[in-house]
Biotite code that builds the C-alpha atoms (Angstrom):
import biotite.structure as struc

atoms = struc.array([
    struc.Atom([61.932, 94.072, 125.047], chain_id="A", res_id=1, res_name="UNK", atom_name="CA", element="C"),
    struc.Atom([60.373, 93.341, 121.405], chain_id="A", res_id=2, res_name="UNK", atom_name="CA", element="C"),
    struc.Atom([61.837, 92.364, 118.300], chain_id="A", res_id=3, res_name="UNK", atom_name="CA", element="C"),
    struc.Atom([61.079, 94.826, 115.525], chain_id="A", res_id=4, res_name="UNK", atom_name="CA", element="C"),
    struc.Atom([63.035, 95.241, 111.857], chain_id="A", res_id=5, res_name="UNK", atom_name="CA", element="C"),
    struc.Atom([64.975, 98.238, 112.550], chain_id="A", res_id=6, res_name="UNK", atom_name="CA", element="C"),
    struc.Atom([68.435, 100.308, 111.035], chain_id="A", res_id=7, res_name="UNK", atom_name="CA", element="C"),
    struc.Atom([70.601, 103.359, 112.203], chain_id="A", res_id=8, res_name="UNK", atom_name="CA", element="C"),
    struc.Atom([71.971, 104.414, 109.277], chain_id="A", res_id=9, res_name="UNK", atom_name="CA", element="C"),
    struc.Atom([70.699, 105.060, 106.026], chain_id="A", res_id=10, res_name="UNK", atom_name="CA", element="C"),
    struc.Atom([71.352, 103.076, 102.929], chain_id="A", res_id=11, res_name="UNK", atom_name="CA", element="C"),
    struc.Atom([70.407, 99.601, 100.683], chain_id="A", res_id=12, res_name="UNK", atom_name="CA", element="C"),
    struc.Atom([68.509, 97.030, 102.582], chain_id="A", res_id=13, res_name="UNK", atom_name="CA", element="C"),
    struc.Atom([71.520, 95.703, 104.209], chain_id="A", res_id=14, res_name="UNK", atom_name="CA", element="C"),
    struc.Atom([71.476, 98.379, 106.388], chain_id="A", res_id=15, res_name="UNK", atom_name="CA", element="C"),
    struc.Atom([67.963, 96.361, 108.287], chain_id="A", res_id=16, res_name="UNK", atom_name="CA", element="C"),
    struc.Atom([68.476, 94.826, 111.446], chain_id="A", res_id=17, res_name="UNK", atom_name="CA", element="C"),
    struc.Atom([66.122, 92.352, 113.500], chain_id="A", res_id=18, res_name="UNK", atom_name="CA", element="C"),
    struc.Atom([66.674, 92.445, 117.097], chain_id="A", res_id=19, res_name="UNK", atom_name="CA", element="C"),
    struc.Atom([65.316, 93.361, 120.698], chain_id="A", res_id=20, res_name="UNK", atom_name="CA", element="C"),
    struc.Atom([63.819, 96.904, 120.918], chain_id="A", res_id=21, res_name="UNK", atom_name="CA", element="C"),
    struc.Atom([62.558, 98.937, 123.920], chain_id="A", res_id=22, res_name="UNK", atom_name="CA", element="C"),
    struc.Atom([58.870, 98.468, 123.427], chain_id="A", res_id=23, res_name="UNK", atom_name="CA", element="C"),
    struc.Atom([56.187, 101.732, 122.857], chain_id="A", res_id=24, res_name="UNK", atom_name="CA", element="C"),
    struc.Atom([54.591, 103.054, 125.783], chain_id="A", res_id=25, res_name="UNK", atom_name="CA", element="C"),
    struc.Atom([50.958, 103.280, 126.660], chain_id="A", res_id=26, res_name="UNK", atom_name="CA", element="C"),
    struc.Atom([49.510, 106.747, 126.585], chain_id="A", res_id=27, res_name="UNK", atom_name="CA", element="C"),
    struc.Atom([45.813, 107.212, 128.570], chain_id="A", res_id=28, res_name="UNK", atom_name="CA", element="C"),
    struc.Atom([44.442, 107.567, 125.016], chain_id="A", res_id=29, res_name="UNK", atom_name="CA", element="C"),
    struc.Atom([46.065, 104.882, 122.904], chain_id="A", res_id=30, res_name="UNK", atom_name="CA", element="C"),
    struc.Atom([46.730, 100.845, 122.745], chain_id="A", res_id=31, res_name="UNK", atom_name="CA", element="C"),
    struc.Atom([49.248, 98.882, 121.994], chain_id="A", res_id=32, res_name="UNK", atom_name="CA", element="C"),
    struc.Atom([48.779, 96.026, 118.739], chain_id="A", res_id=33, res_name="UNK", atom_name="CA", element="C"),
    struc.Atom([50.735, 93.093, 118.164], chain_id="A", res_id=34, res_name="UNK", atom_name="CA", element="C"),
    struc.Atom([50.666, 92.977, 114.397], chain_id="A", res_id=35, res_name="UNK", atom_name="CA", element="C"),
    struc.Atom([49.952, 89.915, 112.832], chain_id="A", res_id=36, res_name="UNK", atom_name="CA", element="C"),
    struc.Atom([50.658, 91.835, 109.140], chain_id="A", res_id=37, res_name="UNK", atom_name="CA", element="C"),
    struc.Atom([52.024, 94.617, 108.382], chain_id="A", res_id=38, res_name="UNK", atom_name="CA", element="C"),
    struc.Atom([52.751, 96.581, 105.082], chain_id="A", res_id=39, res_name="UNK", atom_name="CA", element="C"),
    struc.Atom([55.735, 97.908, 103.004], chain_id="A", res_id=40, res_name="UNK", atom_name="CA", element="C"),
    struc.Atom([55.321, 100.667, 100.872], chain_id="A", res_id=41, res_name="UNK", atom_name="CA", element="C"),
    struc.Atom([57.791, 103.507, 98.624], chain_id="A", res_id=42, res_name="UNK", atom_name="CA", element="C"),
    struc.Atom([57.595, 105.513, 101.856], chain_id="A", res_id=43, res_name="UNK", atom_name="CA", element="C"),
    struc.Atom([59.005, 102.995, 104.000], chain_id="A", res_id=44, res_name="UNK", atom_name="CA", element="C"),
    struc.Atom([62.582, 102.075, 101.240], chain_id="A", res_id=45, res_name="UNK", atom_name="CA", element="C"),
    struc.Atom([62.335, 105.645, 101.092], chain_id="A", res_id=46, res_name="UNK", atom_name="CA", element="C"),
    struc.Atom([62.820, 106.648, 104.625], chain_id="A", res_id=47, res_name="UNK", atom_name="CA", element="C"),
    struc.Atom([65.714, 103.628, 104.829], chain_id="A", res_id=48, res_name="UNK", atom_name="CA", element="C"),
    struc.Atom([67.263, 105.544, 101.982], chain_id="A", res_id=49, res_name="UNK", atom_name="CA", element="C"),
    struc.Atom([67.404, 108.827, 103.843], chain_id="A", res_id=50, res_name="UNK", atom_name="CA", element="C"),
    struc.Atom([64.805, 110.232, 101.116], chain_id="A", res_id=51, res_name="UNK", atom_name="CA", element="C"),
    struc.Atom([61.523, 110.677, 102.759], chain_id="A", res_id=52, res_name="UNK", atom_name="CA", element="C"),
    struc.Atom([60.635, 112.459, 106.125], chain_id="A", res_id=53, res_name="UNK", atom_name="CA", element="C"),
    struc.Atom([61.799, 110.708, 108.936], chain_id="A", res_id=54, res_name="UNK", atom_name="CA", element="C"),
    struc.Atom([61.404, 111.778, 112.528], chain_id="A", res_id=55, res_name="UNK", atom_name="CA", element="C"),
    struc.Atom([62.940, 111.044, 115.999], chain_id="A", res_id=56, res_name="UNK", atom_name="CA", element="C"),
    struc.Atom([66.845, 109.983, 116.332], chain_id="A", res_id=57, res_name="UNK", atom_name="CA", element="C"),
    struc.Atom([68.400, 106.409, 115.673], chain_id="A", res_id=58, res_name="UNK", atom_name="CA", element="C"),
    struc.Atom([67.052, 103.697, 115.367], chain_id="A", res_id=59, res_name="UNK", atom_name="CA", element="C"),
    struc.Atom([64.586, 103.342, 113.182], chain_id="A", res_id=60, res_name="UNK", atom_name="CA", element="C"),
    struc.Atom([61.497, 101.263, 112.747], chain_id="A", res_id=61, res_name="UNK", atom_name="CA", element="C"),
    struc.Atom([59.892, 101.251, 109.469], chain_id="A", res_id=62, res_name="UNK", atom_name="CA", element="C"),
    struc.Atom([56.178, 100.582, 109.008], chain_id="A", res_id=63, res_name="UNK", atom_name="CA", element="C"),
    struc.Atom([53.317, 102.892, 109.026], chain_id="A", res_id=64, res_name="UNK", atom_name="CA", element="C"),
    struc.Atom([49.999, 100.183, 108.563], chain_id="A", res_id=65, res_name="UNK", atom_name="CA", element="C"),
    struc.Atom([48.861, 96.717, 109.436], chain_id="A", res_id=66, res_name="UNK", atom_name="CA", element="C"),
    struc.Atom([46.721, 94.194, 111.353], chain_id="A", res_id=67, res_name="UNK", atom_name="CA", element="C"),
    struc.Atom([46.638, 92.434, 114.829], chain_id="A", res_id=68, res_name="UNK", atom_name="CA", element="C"),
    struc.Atom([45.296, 91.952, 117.805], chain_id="A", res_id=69, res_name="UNK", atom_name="CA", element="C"),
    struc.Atom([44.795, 94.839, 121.004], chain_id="A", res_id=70, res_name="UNK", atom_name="CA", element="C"),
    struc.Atom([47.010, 93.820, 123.661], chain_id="A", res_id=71, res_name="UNK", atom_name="CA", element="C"),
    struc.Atom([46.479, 97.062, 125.590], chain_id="A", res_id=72, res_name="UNK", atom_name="CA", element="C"),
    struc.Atom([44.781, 100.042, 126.173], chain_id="A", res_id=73, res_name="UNK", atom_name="CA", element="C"),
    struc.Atom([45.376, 102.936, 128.027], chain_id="A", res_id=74, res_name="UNK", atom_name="CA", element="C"),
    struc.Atom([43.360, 104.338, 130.969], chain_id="A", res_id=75, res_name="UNK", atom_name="CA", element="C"),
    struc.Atom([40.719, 106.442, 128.682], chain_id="A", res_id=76, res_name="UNK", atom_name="CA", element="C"),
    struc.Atom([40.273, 103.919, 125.798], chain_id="A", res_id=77, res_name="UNK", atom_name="CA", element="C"),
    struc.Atom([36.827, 102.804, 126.019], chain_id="A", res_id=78, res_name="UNK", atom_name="CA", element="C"),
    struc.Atom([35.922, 101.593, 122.377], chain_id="A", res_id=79, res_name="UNK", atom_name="CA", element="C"),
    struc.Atom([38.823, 99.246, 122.008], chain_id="A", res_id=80, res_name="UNK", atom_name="CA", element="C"),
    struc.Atom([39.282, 96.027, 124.170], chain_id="A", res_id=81, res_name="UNK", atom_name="CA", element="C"),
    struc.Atom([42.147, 93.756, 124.855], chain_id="A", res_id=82, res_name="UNK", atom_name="CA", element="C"),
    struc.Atom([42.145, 91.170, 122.283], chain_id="A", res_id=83, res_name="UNK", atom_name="CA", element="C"),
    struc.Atom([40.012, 92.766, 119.165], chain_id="A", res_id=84, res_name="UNK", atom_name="CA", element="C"),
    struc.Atom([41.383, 91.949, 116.047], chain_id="A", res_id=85, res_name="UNK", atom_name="CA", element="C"),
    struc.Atom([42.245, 95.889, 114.515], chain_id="A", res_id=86, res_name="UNK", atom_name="CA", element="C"),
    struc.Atom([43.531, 97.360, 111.359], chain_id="A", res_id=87, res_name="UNK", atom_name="CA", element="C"),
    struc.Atom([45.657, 100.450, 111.658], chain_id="A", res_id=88, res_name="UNK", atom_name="CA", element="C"),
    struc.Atom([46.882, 103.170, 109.359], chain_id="A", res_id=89, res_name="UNK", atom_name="CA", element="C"),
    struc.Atom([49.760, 106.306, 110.555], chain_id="A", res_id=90, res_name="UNK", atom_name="CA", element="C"),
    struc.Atom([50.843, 104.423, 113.251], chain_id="A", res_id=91, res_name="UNK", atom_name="CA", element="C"),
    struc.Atom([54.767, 104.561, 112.766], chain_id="A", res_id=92, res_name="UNK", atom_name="CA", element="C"),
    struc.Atom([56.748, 101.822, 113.759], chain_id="A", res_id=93, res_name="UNK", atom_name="CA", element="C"),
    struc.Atom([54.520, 99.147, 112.788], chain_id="A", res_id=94, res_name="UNK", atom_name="CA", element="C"),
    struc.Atom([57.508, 96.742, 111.796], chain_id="A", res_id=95, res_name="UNK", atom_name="CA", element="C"),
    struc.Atom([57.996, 95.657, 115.463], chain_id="A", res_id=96, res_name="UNK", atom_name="CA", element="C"),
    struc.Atom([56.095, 92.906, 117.711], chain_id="A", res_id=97, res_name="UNK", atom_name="CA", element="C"),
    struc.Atom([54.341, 95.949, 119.348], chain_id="A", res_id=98, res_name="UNK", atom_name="CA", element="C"),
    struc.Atom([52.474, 99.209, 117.925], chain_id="A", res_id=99, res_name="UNK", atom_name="CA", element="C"),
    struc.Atom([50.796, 102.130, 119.669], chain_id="A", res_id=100, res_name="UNK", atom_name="CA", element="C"),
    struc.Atom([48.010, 103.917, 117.907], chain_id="A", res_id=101, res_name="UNK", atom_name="CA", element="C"),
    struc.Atom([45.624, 106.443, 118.766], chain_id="A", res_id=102, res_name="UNK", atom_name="CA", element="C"),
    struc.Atom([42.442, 105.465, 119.800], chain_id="A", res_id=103, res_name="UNK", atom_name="CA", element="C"),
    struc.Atom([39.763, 106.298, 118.467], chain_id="A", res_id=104, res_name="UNK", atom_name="CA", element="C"),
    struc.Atom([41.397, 108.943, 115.878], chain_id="A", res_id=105, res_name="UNK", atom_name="CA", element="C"),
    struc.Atom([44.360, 110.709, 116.336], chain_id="A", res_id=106, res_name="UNK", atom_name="CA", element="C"),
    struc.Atom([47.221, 110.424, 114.604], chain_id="A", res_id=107, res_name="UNK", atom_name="CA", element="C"),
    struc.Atom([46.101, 106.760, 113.323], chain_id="A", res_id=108, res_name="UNK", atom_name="CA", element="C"),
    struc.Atom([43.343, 105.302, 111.593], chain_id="A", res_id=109, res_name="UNK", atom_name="CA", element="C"),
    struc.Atom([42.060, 102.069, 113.229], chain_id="A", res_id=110, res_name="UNK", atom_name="CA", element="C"),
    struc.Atom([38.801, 99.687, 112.521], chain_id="A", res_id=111, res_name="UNK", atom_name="CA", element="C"),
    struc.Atom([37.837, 96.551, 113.529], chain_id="A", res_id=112, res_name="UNK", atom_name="CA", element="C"),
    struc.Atom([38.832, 94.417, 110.681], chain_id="A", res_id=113, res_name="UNK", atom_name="CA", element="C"),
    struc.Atom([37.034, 90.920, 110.165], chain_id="A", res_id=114, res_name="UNK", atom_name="CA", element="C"),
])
């Protein structure tokens, strides 16, 4: 399990939770970040607000871009090791103690950030 900031029902920001999530799984092709920062954008209240595109079913973890540390990579990875500091952009989820993003460019950005 992971804690991430979370809700399953749309509305004001009383409708967050914090709590133990099942954690994202490890594809060949991406790895997994523990986030040291992340950010919070319109999109994100948005999407709490049940006015933005949201995908997938209940619950729902907020968080699209931030910073951390590889803690994972999958089988084909090859330019990302465990324990590089990374930056990542259009990896959903990203408010939880564990992100998966595409490596080197799918559907996220990342870079090595300094």
């Amino acid at each position: 399990m992971m804690k991430a900031l979370f809700f399953d029902k749309f509305g004001d920001v009383d409708v967050l939770r914090y709590g133990d999530l099942a954690p994202p799984s490890l594809d060949s092709q991406s790895v997994l970040v523990a986030p040291t920062f992340v950010g919070l954008n319109f999109a994100d209240i948005y999407r709490r607000q049940g006015r933005y595109v949201l995908q997938g079913e209940a619950p729902w973890v907020g968080g699209y871009e931030g910073v951390g540390y590889v803690v994972a990579t999958g089988a084909d990875v090859s330019d990302w090791k465990t324990g590089q500091r990374v930056g990542f952009v259009d990896a959903p989820r990203a408010h939880a103690g564990l992100v998966s993003a595409q490596s080197p460019f799918g559907n996220s950005r990342m870079s090595v950030s300094a």
